[in-house]
VODREN-170971 format. One record per residue (C-alpha): y, x, z. Coordinates in pm, whole numbers, padded with zeros to 5 digits, always signed. Example, Ala and Ser with C-alpha at 12.3 -4.5 7.8 and 13.67 -1.06 7.14 Angstrom:
! residues 2
-00450+01230+00780
-00106+01367+00714
! end
This chain:
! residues 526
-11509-10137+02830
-11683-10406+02621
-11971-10365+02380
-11879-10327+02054
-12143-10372+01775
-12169-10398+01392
-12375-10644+01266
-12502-10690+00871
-12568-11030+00737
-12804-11025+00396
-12742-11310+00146
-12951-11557-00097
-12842-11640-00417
-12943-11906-00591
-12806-11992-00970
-12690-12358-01059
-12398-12543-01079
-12288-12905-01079
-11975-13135-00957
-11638-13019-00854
-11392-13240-00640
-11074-13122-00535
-10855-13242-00203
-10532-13137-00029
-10577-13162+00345
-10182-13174+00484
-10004-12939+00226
-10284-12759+00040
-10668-12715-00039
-10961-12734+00194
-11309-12689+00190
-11607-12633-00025
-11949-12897+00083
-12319-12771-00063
-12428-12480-00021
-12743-12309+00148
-12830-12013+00405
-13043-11839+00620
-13086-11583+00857
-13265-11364+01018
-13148-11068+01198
-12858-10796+01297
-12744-10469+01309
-12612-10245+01639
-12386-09949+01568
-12104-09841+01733
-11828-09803+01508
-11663-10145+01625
-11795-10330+01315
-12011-10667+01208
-12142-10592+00885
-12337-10914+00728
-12541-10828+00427
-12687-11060+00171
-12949-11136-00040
-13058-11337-00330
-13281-11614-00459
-13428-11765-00752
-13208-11955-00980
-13282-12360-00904
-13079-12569-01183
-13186-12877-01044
-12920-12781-00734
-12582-12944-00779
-12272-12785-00637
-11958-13022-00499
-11679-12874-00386
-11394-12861-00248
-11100-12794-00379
-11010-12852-00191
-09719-10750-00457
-09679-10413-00398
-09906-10163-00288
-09967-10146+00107
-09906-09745+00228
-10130-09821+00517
-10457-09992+00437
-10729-10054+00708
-10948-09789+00773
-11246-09792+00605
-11522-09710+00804
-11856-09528+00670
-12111-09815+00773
-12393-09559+00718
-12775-09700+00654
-12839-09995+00856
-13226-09866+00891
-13456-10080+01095
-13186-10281+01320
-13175-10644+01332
-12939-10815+01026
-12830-11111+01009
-12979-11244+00648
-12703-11446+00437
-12776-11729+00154
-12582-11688-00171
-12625-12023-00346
-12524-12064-00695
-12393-11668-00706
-12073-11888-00603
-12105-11984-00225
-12250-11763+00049
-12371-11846+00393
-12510-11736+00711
-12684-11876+01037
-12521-11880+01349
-12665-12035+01686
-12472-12191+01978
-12586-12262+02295
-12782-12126+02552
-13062-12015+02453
-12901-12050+02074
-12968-12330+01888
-12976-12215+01477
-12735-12370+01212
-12681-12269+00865
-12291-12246+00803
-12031-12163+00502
-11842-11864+00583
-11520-12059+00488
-11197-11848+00496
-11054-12181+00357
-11045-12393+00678
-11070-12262+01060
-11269-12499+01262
-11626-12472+01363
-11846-12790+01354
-12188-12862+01333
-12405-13197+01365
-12436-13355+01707
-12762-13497+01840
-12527-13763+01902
-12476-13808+01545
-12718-14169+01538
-12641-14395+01220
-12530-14098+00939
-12798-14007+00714
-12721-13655+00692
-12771-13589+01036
-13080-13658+01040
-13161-13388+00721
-12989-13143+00899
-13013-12965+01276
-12834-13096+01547
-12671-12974+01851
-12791-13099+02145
-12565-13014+02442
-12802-13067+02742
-13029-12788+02640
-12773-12511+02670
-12658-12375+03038
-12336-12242+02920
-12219-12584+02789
-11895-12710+02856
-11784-13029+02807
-11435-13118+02626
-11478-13475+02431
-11111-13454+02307
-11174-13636+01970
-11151-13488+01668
-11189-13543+01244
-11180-13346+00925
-11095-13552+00571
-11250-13350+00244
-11204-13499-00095
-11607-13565-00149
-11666-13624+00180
-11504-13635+00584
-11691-13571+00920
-11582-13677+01304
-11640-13629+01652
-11555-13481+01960
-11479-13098+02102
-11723-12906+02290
-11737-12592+02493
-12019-12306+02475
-12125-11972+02315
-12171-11933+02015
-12403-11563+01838
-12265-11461+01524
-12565-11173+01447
-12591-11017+01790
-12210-11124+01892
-12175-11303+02184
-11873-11559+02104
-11812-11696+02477
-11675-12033+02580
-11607-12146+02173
-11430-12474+02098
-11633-12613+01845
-11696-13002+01722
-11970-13175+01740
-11969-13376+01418
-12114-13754+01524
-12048-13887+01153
-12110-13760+00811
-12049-14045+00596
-12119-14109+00208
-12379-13875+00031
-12172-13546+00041
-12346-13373+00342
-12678-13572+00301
-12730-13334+00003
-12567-13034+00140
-12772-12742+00161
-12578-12617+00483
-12533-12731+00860
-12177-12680+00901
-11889-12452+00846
-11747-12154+00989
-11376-12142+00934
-11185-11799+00931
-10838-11918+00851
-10580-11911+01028
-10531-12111+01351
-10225-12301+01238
-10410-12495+00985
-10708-12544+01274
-10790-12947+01381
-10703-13003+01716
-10535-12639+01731
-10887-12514+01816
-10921-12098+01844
-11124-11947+01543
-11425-11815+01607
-11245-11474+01422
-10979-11505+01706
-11218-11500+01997
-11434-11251+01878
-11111-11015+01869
-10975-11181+02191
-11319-11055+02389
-11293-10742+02242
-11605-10782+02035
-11489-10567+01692
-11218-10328+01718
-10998-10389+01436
-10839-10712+01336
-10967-10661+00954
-11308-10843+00813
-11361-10781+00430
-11584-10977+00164
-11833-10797-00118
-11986-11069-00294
-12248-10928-00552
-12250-11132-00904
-12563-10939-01042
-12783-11220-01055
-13113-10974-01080
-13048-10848-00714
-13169-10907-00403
-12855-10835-00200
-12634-11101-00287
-12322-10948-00106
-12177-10850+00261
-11927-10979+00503
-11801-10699+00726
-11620-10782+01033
-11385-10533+01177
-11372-10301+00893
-11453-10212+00489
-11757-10069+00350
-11650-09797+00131
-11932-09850-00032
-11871-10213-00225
-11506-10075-00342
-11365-09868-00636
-11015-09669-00573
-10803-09796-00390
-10717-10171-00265
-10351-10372-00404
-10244-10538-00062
-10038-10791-00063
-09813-10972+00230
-09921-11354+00380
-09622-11565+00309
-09784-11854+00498
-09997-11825+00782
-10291-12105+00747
-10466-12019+00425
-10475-11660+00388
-10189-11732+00104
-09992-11478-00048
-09739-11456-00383
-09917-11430-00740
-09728-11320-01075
-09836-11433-01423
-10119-11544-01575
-10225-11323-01910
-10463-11529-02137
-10644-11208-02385
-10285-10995-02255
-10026-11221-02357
-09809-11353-02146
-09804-11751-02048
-09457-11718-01863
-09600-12001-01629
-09584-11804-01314
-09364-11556-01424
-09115-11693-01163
-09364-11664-00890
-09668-11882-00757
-09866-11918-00455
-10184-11843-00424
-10510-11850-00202
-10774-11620-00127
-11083-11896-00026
-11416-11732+00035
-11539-12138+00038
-11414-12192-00334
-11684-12149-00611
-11433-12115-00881
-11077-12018-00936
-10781-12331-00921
-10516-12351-01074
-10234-12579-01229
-10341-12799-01479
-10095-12676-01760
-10263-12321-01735
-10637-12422-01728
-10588-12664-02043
-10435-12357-02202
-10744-12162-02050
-10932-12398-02198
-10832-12399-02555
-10808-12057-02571
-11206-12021-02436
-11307-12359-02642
-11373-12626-02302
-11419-12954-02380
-11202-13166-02152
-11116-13511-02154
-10853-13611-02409
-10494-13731-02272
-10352-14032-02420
-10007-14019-02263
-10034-13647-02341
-10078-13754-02678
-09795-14003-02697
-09546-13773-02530
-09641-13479-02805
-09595-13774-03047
-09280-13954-02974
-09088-13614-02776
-09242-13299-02904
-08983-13228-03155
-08705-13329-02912
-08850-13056-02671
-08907-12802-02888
-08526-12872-03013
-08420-12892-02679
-08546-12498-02641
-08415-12362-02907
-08085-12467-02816
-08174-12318-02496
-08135-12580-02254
-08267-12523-01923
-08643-12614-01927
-08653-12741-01624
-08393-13021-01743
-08544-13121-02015
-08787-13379-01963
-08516-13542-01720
-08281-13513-01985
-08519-13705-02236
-08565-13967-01973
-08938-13872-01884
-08794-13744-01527
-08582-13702-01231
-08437-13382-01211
-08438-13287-00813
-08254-12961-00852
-08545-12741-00889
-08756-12964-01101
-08852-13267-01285
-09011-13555-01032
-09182-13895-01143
-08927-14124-01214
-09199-14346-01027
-09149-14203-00683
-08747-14270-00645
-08839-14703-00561
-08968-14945-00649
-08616-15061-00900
-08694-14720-01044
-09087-14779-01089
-09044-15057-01278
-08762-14884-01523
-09007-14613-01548
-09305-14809-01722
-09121-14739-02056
-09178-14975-02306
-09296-14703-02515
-09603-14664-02291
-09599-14310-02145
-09465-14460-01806
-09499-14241-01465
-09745-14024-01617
-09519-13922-01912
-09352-13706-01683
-09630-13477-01590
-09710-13426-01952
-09370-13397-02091
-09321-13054-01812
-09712-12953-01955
-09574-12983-02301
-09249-12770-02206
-09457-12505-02107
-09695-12506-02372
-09425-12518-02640
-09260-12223-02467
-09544-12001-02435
-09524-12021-02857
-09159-11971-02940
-09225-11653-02751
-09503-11563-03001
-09253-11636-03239
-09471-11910-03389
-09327-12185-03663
-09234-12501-03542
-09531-12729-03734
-09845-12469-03566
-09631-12520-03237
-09694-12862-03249
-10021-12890-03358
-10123-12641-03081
-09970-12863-02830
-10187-13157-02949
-10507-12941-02953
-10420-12871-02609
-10405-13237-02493
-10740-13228-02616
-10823-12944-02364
-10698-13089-02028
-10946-13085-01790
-11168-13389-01680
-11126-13536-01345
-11399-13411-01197
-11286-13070-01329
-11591-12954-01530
-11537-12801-01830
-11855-12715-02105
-11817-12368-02294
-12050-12258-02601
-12302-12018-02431
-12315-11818-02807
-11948-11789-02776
-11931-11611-02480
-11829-11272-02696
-11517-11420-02876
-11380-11546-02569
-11076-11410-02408
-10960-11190-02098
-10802-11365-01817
-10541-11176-01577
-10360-11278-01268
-10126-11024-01160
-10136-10974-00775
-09910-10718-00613
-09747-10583-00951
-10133-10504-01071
-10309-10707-01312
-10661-10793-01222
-10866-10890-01536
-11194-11134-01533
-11353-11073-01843
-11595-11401-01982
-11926-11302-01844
-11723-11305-01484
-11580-11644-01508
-11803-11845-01700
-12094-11983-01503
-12427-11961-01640
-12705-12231-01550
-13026-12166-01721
-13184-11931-01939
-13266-11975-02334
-13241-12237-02498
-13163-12465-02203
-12871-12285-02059
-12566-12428-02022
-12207-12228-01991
-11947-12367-01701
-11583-12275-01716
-11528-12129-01366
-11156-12235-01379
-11040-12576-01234
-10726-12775-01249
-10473-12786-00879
-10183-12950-00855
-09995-12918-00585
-09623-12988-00607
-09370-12735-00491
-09223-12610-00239
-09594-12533-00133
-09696-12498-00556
-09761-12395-00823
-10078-12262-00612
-10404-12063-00684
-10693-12074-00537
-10909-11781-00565
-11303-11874-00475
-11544-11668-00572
-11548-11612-00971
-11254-11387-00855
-11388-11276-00489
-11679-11164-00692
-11497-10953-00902
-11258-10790-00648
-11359-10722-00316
-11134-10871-00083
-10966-10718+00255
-10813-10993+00505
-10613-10772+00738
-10523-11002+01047
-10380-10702+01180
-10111-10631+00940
-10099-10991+00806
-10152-10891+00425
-10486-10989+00164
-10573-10655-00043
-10812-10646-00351
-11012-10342-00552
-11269-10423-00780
-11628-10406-00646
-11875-10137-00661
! end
């Protein structure tokens, strides 16, 4: 029978915060790219679990972060095993940088050669730099993997390369083992990254990244470290669970527990929800309350994403501008927002109180295509149609996307029974509100208090972030500055309206992948 350990990593926080870049690798979001980690040790026990604790440190607001941006109640959740005291056995220390990203150090090879790596439940390859790596900058600030010192190295050399929106990394597969604490991973396909253009990974506080999706959305169909470790009966159950710790004053900045829960980092009882789509660990999200009121935005059903490599929470842009105004983010103003308020907000809101189908109505107006589940860019149809679409009114292809924002908007008031004149003028406030491209938003620090609840309901529970969990603060005194954690997605359906939960929420609710039983569960954290 095989060994079966537990093993704790401990993470570091650090406090900053910076740029945000968003990309859509195939049909959805990808990874996250600076972050920071070490390690040092593990634990033994012999319930059949990998515990990795963390630990925090000192704030650093000179650190910028870029990222990527890339129910019903279950009647059977996972065992949750009593971890017990960890006394004097080895752990496996953690980084949590920016109380938003967490990492851990891994080693591959024989004997292991050390890399820092995001814990990314986002993507599901392993890479890491190759000594081979000769003209990129950032391989030379960073380890490197150097094949000819390890005696359980395999070669492969099938090619391989991963695209990020702030940044993209390529090489070639190779063979050998690879520790995770004191887990023995044997014969791992990793890659050996032999390019890291642009300035992305030159500033990156991490090596590489550990990827503990699924194996469908895996480059070169490459096993996941996860699925090895469960293939050579390493952990017992198919489960790993995430406690990230947002309490900035302490040490332990969180723990990732393979094959089990800690009881411990948990209140009552976890909201499980099904995987609708294996890759991401994606599932089906309800509405979105702003201070309990209803935005009737996902009210129809959205996807969403559970990303453990995700600093902040994604999400259309229609519902973070709204966000937005309602917590008072600056964004960038829209001018064919603007002009589309201006020249069709009347017809809209006239349009819904004679109750024509919303969906219809910016196709109707002549903004849109209808497809026959939704309004498309008159833009995309050809190239006749892209030229009839640059309206000489100037809204053109990007007068549809604001005409569907409006829609929304518009109805989220006539259900508050609001008069037609403060309709409109909150509609143009909110053009005022949509995010900037780069997807920062600036709150008031001194307003934190007035600001509202958020709530995504998961599973027929609503889960609420209250402001102190989803504002980011950088700074202390006088000098601090207040981030919005939210960030505008779009991704178009049949794979959107989608979510992406990083870790504003993950910090909130701890979070239960169950490979096992293919379902996400969350309980808030203790």
């Amino acid at each position: 029978m095989p060994n079966v350990h537990e093993h704790t990593v401990r993470l570091f926080s650090c406090h900053s915060f910076g740029e945000m870049g968003i990309y859509t690798r195939t049909v959805a979001v990808s990874l996250v790219v600076t972050f920071l980690l070490f390690l040092s040790a593990s634990a033994e026990r012999n319930d059949g679990t990998v515990r990795v604790g963390l630990k925090k440190l000192k704030s650093d607001p000179q650190i910028h972060l870029s990222a990527r941006a890339f129910g019903s109640h279950e009647e059977n959740p996972p065992r949750a095993y009593n971890l017990g005291d960890s006394g004097d056995a080895d752990i496996v220390t953690l980084k949590n940088y920016l109380d938003a990203q967490y990492y851990g150090e891994i080693a591959i090879g024989t004997p292991p050669q050390k890399f820092t790596v995001v814990f990314d439940t986002g993507s599901s390859n392993l890479w890491v730099p190759s000594s081979k790596c000769y003209f990129s900058i950032a391989c030379l600030l960073h380890p490197k993997y150097k094949s000819s010192r390890s005696s359980t190295y395999e070669k492969n050399g099938k090619s391989a390369a991963i695209h990020y929106g702030t940044g993209a990394i390529a090489g070639f597969f190779s063979n050998d083992a690879v520790t995770v604490g004191d887990l023995v991973v044997k014969d791992q396909e990793f890659i050996e990254a032999t390019k890291e253009p642009g300035l992305t990974f030159v500033v990156a506080k991490f090596d590489g990244i550990l990827g503990l999706g699924f194996q469908e959305i895996s480059v070169g169909n490459a096993a996941p470290v996860w699925y090895n470790m469960l293939k050579q009966g390493l952990i017992k159950e198919p489960v790993f669970s995430f406690w990230l710790n947002r309490n900035a004053e302490d040490e332990e900045g969180g723990e990732l527990v393979f094959g089990g829960v800690d009881p411990k980092h948990f209140k009552g009882q976890h909201t499980y929800v099904p995987v609708t789509q294996k890759g991401y660990w994606q599932f089906d999200m309800g509405d979105v309350l702003i201070g309990g009121a209803p935005t009737g935005y996902c009210e129809s059903g959205c996807s969403a994403i559970a990303d453990s490599g995700t600093s902040l929470l994604a999400g259309p842009t229609t519902i973070i501008t709204m966000i937005n105004h309602a917590i008072g983010a600056s964004g960038v103003a829209s001018q064919q927002c603007k002009t589309v308020v201006d020249q069709y907000g009347q017809t809209i809101l006239d349009l819904l109180l004679s109750e024509t189908q919303p969906k219809k109505i910016c196709s109707q107006i002549g903004l849109c295509t209808f497809d026959g589940r939704r309004g498309v860019s008159m833009g995309i149809e050809s190239v006749v149609d892209k030229e009839n679409a640059k309206l000489s009114n100037g809204v053109g292809d990007a007068g549809c996307s604001a005409c569907e924002m409006a829609v929304v908007w518009i109805q989220s008031q006539l259900r508050q029974n609001m008069t037609q004149e403060s309709i409109l003028d909150y509609v143009n406030e909110l053009c005022e509100r949509i995010p900037s491209p780069m997807g920062e938003s600036a709150v008031d620090c001194a307003q934190l208090s007035t600001m509202p609840t958020v709530s995504l309901t998961i599973g027929g529970k609503v889960f609420d972030l209250a402001p102190h969990e989803y504002i980011l603060k950088v700074g202390e005194g006088a000098a601090a500055q207040c981030i919005s954690g939210f960030i505008a997605l779009d991704v178009a359906p049949p794979r959107g309206p989608l979510w992406i939960l990083g870790d504003v929420f993950m910090g909130k609710y701890h979070t239960v992948f169950d490979f096992g039983k293919a379902q996400v569960g969350f309980a808030e954290a203790a």
